[in-house]
C-alpha positions in Angstrom: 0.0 0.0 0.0 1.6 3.4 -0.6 2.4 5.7 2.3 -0.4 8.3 1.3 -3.2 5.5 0.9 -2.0 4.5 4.3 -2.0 7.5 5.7 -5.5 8.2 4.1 -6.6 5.2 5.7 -5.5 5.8 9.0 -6.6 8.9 9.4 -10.1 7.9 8.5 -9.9 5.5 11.3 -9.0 7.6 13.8 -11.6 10.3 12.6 -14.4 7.4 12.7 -13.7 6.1 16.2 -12.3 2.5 14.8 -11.0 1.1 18.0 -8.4 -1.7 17.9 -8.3 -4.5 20.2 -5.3 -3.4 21.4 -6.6 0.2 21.9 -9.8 -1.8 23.3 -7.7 -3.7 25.7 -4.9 -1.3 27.2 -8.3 0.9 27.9 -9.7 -1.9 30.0 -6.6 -2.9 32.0 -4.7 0.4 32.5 -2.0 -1.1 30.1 -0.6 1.3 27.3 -1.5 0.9 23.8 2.3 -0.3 22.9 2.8 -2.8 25.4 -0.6 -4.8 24.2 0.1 -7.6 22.3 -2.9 -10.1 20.8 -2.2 -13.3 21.5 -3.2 -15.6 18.7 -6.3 -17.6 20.1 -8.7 -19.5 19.1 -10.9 -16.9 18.7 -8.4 -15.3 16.2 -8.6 -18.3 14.5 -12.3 -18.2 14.3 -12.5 -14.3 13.5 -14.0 -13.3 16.1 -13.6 -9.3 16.6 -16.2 -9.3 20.1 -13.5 -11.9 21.9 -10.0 -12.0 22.3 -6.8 -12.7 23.8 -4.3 -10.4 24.9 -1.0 -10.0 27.0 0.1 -7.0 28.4 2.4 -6.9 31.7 3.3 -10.6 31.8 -0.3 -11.3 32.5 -2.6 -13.0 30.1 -5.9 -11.3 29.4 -9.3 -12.4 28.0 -11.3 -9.8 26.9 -14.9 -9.0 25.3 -16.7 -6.3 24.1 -20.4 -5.9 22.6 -20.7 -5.5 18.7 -20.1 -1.6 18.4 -17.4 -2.2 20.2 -18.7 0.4 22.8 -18.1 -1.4 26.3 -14.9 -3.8 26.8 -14.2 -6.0 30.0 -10.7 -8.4 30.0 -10.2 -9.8 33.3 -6.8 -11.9 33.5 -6.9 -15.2 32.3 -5.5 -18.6 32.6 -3.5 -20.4 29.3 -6.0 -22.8 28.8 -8.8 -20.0 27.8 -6.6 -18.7 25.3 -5.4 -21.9 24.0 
């Protein structure tokens, strides 16, 4: 994709509210955005954009939000949810 497209694209995002799950997640666990990584999951696997796993902090987080992605709870998680 060429830088400007990119940029286009981003900017759009940001102007629209599009929320990331990492966004989503370091919101809902005082983590910042940066040190938020999605863990692949099963959920991932299955596309799910309402469910997911994330680590942030050594800790491992499972985290949910409602469709317009509007409310988000992660509460930490044990390895076998995220499996």
């Amino acid at each position: 994709m060429k830088p400007r497209i990119l940029i286009l694209v981003v900017l759009v995002c940001v102007l629209s509210g599009c929320k990331t799950q990492s966004a989503m997640t370091a919101g809902a666990t005082n983590c910042r955005t940066i040190s938020v990584d999605i863990v692949k999951s099963r959920y991932s696997r299955e596309g799910s954009t309402t469910v997911w796993c994330a680590k942030c902090k050594n800790k491992l987080y499972h985290c949910v939000s409602n469709p317009d992605h509007s409310r988000v709870e992660c509460k930490e998680a044990g390895p076998d949810i995220c499996e």
